[in-house]
C-alpha angles and dihedrals in degrees: 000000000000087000086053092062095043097052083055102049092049092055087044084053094052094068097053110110091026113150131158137173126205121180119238145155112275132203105298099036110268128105118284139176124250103200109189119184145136094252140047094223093046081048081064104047098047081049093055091036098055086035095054086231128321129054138168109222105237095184142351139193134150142190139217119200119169133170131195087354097316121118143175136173127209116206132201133202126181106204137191109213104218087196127047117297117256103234104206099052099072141049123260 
């Protein structure tokens, strides 16, 4: 049983510091960032990274799920760059 916790917390561990970008069509039409991460603050920096600096937050939500004393919490922020996109730093 105690290998079975610390296989999943290692896995659990593994996600920490997660944070991905993906370019889509907000709400009024024009193209937006979806910033998806485990922290607030790593939400910011992969915001400021694919933006190439400054960004205005369009929307936000986030969501906590747990199970046996393990949680974890995904985060989403839909972003409009003010400056040019930078290309390389999201997903298609």
């Amino acid at each position: 049983m105690k290998f079975f916790y610390l296989v999943l917390l290692l896995s659990f561990m593994g996600h920490l510091g997660c944070a991905s970008a993906q370019k889509i069509v907000g709400p009024d039409g024009t193209d937006n960032i979806l910033v998806t991460c485990d922290s607030v603050e790593l939400c910011y920096q992969k915001a400021t990274e694919v933006c190439n600096g400054t960004y205005k937050i369009v929307n936000s939500n986030s969501n906590t799920s747990g199970y046996n004393g393990i949680t974890g919490t995904s985060i989403n922020l839909l972003v409009k760059c003010d400056k040019e996109v930078v290309p390389d730093h999201y997903e298609e």
